[in-house]
N, C-alpha and C positions, 0 to 999 in steps of 0.2 A: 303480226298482231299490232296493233294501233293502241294509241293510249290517248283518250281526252280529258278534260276538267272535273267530267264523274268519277274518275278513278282515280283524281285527286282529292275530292272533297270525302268519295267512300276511303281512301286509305289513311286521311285526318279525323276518320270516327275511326279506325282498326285504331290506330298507335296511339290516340290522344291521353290514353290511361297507362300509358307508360313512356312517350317521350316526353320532354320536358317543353314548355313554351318559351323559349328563349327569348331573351329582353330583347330589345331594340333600341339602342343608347343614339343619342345625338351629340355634337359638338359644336361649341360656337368658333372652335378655333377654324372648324375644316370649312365650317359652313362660309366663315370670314375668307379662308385661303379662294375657296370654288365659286363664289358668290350664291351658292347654291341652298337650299335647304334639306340637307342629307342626316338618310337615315337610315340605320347599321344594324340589320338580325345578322346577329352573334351566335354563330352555328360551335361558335366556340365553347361555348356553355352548356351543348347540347351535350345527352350523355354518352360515352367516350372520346368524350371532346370534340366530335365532329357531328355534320349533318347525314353522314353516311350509315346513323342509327334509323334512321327515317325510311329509308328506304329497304334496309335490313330487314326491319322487325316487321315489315309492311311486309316481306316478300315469305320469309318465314312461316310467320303468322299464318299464310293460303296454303300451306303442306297439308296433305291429308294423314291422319296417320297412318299409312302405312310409311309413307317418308320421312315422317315423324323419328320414326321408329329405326329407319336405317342410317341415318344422319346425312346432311349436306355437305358437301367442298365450296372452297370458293379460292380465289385468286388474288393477290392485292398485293401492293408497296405498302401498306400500315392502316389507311383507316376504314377500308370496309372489311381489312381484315377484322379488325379490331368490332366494329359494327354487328358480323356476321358471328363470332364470338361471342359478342353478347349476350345479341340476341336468344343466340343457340340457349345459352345460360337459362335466363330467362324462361323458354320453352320450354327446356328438359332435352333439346336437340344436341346430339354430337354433331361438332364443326370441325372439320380439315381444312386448313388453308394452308395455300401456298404461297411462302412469300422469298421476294427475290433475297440473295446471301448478305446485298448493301441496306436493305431498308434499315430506316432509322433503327437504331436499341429501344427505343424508347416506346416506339410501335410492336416490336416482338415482342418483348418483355408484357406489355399490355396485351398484347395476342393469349400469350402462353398463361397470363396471369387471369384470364376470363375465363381459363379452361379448355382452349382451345388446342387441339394437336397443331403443331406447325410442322410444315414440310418445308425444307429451303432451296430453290434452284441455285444454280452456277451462273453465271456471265456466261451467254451464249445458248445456253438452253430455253426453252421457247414455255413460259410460266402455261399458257392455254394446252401444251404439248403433255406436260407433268400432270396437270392438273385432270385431263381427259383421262389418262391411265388408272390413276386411282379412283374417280368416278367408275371408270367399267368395273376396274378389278373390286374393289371395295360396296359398287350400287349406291351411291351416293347422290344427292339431287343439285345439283351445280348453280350455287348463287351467282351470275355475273356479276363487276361492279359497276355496270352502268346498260347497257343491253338487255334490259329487261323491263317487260313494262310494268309488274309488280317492284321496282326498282325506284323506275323514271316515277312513278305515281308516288311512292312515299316520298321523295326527294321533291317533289312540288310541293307538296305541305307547307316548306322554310319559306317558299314567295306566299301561299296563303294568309298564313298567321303576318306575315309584315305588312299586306296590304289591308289586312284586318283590323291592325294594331296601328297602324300609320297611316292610313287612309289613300286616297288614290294618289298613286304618281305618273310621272310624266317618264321615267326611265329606270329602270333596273338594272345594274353591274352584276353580273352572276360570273364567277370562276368555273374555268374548263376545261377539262380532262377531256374523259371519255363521252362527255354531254350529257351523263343522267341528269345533274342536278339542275344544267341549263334549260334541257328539254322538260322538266315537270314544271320547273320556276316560271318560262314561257308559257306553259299553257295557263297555270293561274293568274297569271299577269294578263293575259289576252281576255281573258272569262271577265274578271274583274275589277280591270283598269284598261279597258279597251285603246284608249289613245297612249298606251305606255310603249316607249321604245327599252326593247330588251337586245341587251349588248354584254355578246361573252366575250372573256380577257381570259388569254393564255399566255405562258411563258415565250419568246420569244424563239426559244431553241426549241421550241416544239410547237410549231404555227402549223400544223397539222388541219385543225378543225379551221383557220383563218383560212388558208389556204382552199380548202373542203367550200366554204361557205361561197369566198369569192369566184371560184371556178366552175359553181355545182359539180363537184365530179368529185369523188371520195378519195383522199389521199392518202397516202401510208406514207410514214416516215420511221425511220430506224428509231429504238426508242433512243429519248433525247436526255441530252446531262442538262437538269437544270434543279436549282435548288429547288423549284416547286414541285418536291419528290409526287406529291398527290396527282402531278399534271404529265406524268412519265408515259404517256399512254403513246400508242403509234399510230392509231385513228379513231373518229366516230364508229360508233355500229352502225348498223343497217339501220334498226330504228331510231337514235339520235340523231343520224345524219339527217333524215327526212322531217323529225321533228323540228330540229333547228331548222333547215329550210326553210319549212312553213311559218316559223314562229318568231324566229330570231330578227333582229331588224339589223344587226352590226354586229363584226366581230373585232377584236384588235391584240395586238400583243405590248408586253412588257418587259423588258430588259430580267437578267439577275441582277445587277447591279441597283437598278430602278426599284424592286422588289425587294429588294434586303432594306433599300431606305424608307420603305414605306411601311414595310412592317417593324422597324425602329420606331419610327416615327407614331404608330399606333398602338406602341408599347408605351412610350412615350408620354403621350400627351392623351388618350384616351385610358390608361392605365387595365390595358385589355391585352394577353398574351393571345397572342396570334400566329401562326405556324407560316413558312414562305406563298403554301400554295391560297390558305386563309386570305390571303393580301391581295391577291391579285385585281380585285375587283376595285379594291380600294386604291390601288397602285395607279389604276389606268387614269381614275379621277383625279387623286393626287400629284402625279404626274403629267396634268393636260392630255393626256391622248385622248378625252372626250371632254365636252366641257358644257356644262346646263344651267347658265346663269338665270336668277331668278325662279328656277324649276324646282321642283319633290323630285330627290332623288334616292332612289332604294340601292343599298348594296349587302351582297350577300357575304358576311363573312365564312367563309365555310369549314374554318377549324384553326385548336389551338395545340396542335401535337404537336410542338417544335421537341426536338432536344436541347434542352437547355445550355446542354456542356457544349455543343455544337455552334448556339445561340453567344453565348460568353466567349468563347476563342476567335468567332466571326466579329462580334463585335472589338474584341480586347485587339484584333489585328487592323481593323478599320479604323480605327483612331491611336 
């Protein structure tokens, strides 16, 4: 299945009456540091704090009832568990999700507290492995977090509304996991701002999709320890990988280290709580790994789940 620009702008009429439109803040400090003129949709404000309601309640929302009716599973580190929970909420849907034994507290807790059943795997056990058992035994309709094109379609929405609100730009920073959110953000970026360069930024210990992008050839890699829990992923899908291909102009990575300071730094001085995997996009700019002076520059922040208590002893030890 394919997904293009219609099934972006049709899943920004499904969700408009129930996501939030989230600001798009500027800064004269960053604009000063990049020489750039940057600007920030704040998927952090989005409800559950991430962008990954977007593509949730988009993908939800298409059950017929009879599916309705048996409830959905879905798989996550914290925020499309979190998303898919909601959603559920929201529709009257029962959610099963399965989430790894380390994801943040902060993300269970919110899982469990939307209503959701959580199911927890081990270190070692295979989260798609667990989660296929209880779809059969149970009949359940399987959310992916990013492999799906009623996914990839709500998840472009957050590049829609920015290029709506902010007018055309020359480049997009989109953060990348699994590629849902890169792959919808691309395609409304291409529809809309035809000369725009769209450039995903992943953690460094999991250059999966860098790797993917520069080789054409789909890579797998063990999943990766890196503080941007959101960005744990072990590859593209079928359909992300292809979207990106076609869509994506750059990929690049950023350090942890790089990444803790950036998201300080946009605690900081933007006064915006931002989660490690949130930052990414902003990191790569931050940190020169791409640089657009004199350019409109879009970057996508795509959430503010941090744990706090986690946030406080990282910092209280950094300095």
């Amino acid at each position: 299945m394919s997904v293009t620009y219609a099934d972006v702008a049709a899943a920004h009429e499904r969700i408009r009456a129930h996501a939030k439109r989230t600001p798009v803040l500027t800064s004269a400090t960053i604009d000063a540091l990049t020489g750039a003129s940057v600007f920030f949709k704040c998927e952090n404000f989005q409800r559950m704090g991430a962008f990954k309601f977007r593509g949730a309640f988009n993908a939800l929302s298409q059950l017929d009832a009879a599916q309705r009716k048996r409830g959905v599973i879905a798989f996550s580190s914290g925020n499309h568990a979190q998303a898919v929970a909601l959603a559920g909420k929201l529709l009257g849907i029962k959610a099963v999700i399965v989430m790894p034994w380390d994801a943040p507290k902060v993300k269970l807790e919110a899982t469990r507290g939307y209503g959701a059943e959580v199911v927890v795997y081990q270190q070692g056990e295979s989260r798609e492995a667990v989660a296929e058992n209880l779809r059969k035994e149970r009949n359940l309709a399987l959310i992916p977090p990013f492999d799906h094109p009623h996914v990839i379609a709500g998840q472009g929405t957050a590049a829609k509304e920015l290029i709506e609100d902010a007018g055309p730009l020359d480049a997009l920073l989109v953060p990348c996991g699994g590629g849902g959110l890169i792959s919808g953000c691309a395609l409304a970026a291409r529809h809309l701002a035809p000369g725009c360069r769209v450039i995903g930024v992943e953690p460094a210990a999991g250059d999966d999709a860098t790797r993917s992008f520069k080789t054409k050839t789909l890579v797998r890699i063990q999943t990766p320890q890196t503080i941007a829990d959101g960005a744990r992923t072990e590859s593209l899908g079928k359909l992300t990988f292809a979207l990106v291909l076609e869509n994506v102009s750059e990929m690049t990575t950023v350090s942890d280290d790089e990444l803790l300071r950036a998201m300080f730094f946009l605690w900081e001085r933007m006064k915006i709580v931002v989660e490690p995997t949130g930052a990414l996009a902003a990191c790569a700019l931050l940190q020169g790994k791409v640089s657009f002076p004199g350019r409109r520059v879009g970057v996508i922040v795509s959430g503010g789940n941090v744990d706090l208590r986690w946030a406080a002893e990282t910092l209280r030890s950094r300095s």
